[in-house]
C-alpha positions, 0 to 999 in steps of 0.5 A: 299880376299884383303880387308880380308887381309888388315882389319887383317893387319889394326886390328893388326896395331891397337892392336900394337898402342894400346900395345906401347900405354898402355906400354909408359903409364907405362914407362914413370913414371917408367923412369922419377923417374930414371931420377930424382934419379940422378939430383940435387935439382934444376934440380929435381924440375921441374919433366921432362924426360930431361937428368940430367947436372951431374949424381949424385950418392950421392943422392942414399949415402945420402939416404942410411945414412939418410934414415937409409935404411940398418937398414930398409933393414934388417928388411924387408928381414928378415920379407919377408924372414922368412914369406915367408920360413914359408908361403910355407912350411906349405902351401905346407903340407896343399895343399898335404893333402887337395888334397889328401883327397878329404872328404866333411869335407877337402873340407869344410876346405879347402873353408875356407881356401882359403876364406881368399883371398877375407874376409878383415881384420878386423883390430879392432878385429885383433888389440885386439888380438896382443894385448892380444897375446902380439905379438904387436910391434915384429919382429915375430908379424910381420911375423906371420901377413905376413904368415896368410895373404899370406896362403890362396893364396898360398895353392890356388896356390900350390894345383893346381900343387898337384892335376896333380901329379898322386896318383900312385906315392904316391902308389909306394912310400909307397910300396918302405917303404916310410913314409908320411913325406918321401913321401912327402919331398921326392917325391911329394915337389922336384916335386913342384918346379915351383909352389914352387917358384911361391908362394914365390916370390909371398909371398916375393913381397907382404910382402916386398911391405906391408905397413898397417900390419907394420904402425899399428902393429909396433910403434918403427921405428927401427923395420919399413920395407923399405916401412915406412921407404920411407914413413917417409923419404918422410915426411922429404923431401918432396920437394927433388924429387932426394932424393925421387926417389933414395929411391924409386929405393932402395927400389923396387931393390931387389923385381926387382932382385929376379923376374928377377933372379926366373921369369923362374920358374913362368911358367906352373907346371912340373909335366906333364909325372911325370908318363909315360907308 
């Protein structure tokens, strides 16, 4: 019974090491890039996790005004914004209809659909047809690349929270005089807020962290994302470790901010009991 108790207090000692161990191993850059945002150029050259002499807030002015960043911010929440509205609105139709016509023809369509997520782009073919749609180098080029390649995930994602909303609600919804789009908007979407929100801050960090789609599909850089426009600033300071680290931070700001401010509702579906008795 003792050795027992010891070889478990031994195995969660040992799981314990290993947690702090895997955690400082994805801490400590996270913290020396922090560090580094406020030191000077001198201190920065050294990369190491010691204190800065004198904390300097200019380096995240400087790096707003010649990295252009407000410009590039703009353009990113307007593409991760508009993408992702239109990613969740049609893919929440598509999972409602694919999960409630269960027809081999809709299971095919469906297979087809969600196979998106594992067939990678062909971007020969991909760039022949922006081209011809003439939809290269435009702001709703761009998003509608994002929306076609955040689609697949999310019907993957919405069309399991469809699937435990029981039909009856579907039932006594038509019978109250419910149309489809009433009963959808109306009844089966206000349940699918979890899954809602899930899929579109999924959608919105991927977009906003995108860097091949808007490297190939926009030449002008006053249409470039944030994340081109790190890359380009990192071309013109590549020996300015601060300056670097500040970009660094600005950029994956808002995508910390918004899981923070939504990671409640990425939990479990809250359509358990819709229907009770």
């Amino acid at each position: 019974m003792v050795s027992g108790k010891r070889n478990k207090l031994l195995v969660t000692i040992l799981k314990n090491v290993l947690a702090w161990t895997a955690a400082l191993v994805i801490l400590i850059p996270v913290a020396l890039i922090l560090i580094t945002a406020f030191k000077g150029d001198g201190e920065a050259m050294t990369m190491s996790l010691t204190l800065p002499k004198t904390w300097n807030w200019s380096n995240f002015a400087t790096v707003i005004e010649k990295g252009k960043l407000v410009r590039s911010f703009l353009n990113s929440l307007l593409y991760a914004g508009c993408s992702t509205l239109l990613t969740v609105f049609l893919a929440s139709m598509a999972a409602y209809v694919f999960s409630r016509r269960r027809s081999k023809g809709m299971g095919a369509i469906y297979m087809y659909v969600v196979l998106g997520m594992v067939i990678p782009v062909n971007y020969v073919t991909l760039t022949k047809i922006m081209q011809v749609t003439q939809l290269n180098n435009t702001w709703y080029g761009i998003i509608l690349l994002y929306t076609a390649m955040q689609l697949p995930f999310s019907v993957f994602l919405i069309y399991g929270f469809v699937s435990k909303i029981p039909t009856e609600l579907d039932e006594a919804a038509i019978l109250d005089g419910c149309t489809p789009a009433q009963l959808f908007f109306l009844v089966v979407f206000p349940m699918l807020k979890s899954a809602v929100i899930t899929s579109g801050v999924l959608c919105f960090l991927n977009t906003w962290n995108e860097f091949i789609m808007p490297l190939y599909f926009l030449h002008s850089s006053e249409k470039w994302p944030m994340t081109l426009a790190v890359y380009n600033f990192f071309g013109q300071y590549e020996m300015s470790w601060n300056l670097i680290c500040a970009d660094v931070i600005l950029t994956c700001l808002p995508v910390v901010i918004l899981y923070v401010a939504c990671q409640k509702y990425i939990v479990g579906g809250q359509t358990e009991g819709a229907v009770k008795g």
